[in-house]
C-alpha angles and dihedrals in degrees: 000000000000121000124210137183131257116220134153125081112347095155135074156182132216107198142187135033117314106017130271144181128296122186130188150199128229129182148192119255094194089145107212088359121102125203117231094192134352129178118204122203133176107259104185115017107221116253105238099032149024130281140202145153146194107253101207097039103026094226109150135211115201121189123192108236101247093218084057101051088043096069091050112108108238110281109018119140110215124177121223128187147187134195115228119185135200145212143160140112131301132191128241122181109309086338130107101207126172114237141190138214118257128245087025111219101036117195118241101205117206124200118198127203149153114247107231145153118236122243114280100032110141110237119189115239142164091280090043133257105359122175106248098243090066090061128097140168109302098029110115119228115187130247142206097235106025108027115231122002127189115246097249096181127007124178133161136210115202111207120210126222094249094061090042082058096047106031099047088181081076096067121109131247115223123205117195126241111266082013083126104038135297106351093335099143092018087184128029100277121214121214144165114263088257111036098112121228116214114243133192140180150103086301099058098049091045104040096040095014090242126109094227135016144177137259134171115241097249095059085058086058106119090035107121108277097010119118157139107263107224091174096073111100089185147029144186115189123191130203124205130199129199137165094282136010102272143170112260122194108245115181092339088302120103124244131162128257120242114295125212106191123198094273090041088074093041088118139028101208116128140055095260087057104046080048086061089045087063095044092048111030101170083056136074102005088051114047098284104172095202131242099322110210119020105237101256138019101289113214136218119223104259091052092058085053086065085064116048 
């Protein structure tokens, strides 16, 4: 029996308000083996939400249980985690041998979080830059694809500095001013770990065949200028809804809106989401299938790796 190891993502986000799906990708690390067949298999299911996996290719879902995340206070980060397994045949020289993953099980860790801007950031709108804060429902911030859109749902979390302390994840990233190109972002921007920023360039269309993509804050993290900020003592961090997912001008620099996918909308439990209910009544409660598409190519981890 031959033991190899399991590498790849084994770590995920789930990210927005209210919760939605994250996937990932593990893979073998058998060296100069290659494996002639393998069978993966959840090993542990995770205990506040649902697990599968493809059983050819090992690639895993994992959907927050909406119940669960229902009982969190706004805010809160939790963490969540399932065990997959592997087996199959490798060869070896001239041998056909059987093999195992290692360690077997191997934990998948989910991280789950709201997406947010941070207090002060400078959104465009229709009466040009306004901090955030200043913003309600009704007031129309521009976007790169539709013009301006009227604000539908706005709420804010503030973080103090002792779960800052104690919840790293928290944390903001910053991102310098002209980090991203000419004046983008033209002051240091603050967001959440998984608000994703919009990037463009010769690397993106060669490397995934579109002109921009997405990528959440805390995978720019290592570009020149790009950080967790482990000054702040507080933070306050802001989401904002509108029709469709959409790009937003922060700080010069452009980030998404919040996005509401199809399973994101699978209950209507909680008070968020009976909120969304009133500001979209044709929605939710009616067979609203959620935004469709997110407004731009989002990409995993490894894949902004490729980038920097």
């Amino acid at each position: 029996m031959v033991s190899v190891p399991i590498t790849g993502e084994l770590t995920g986000d789930v990210t927005g308000f209210p919760p939605n799906v994250e996937m990932g990708q593990p893979t073998l690390n058998n060296g100069t083996f290659n494996a002639i067949t393998q069978t993966w298999a959840i090993a542990t299911p995770p205990a506040n939400g649902t697990a599968s996996i493809d059983a050819s290719t090992g690639e895993w879902t994992y959907t927050v249980d909406p119940t669960y995340f229902d009982g969190l206070d706004k805010g809160e980060v939790v963490f969540d985690s399932f065990f997959i397994s592997v087996s199959g045949t490798t060869q070896i020289g001239a041998f056909t041998l059987p093999f195992t993953g290692t360690p077997n099980p191997v934990e998948v860790v989910i991280r789950i979080e709201g997406v947010c801007f941070a207090a002060g950031t400078l959104i465009e709108t229709e009466d040009g830059p306004r901090a955030i804060e200043t913003l309600g429902i009704g007031h129309r911030v521009n976007t790169a694809d539709h013009g301006l859109q009227p604000i539908r749902w706005i709420e804010s979390s503030m973080i103090p500095p002792e779960r800052l302390c104690d919840e790293p994840a928290m944390r903001p990233v910053r991102i310098s001013a002209d980090s991203l190109g000419p004046n983008s972002p033209s002051q240091d921007l603050l967001v959440s770990q998984q608000h994703r920023i919009l990037v463009k360039g010769p690397k993106v269309e060669l490397f995934f065949g579109e002109r921009e993509a997405l990528i959440a804050a805390k995978h720019l993290c290592g570009w020149p200028g790009i950080e967790i900020d482990t000054s702040i003592e507080w933070v306050q961090y802001l989401h904002i809804l509108l029709d469709r997912h959409e790009i937003l001008s922060a700080d010069g620099a452009q980030a998404e809106s919040l996005f509401l996918g199809e399973e994101a909308l699978y209950t209507l439990s909680s008070d968020a989401l009976r909120e969304l209910a009133a500001i979209f009544p044709d929605g939710p409660v009616s067979g609203y299938t959620g935004f469709g598409r997110a407004a731009r190519l989002i990409l995993r981890e490894h894949e902004a790796r490729a980038l920097a």
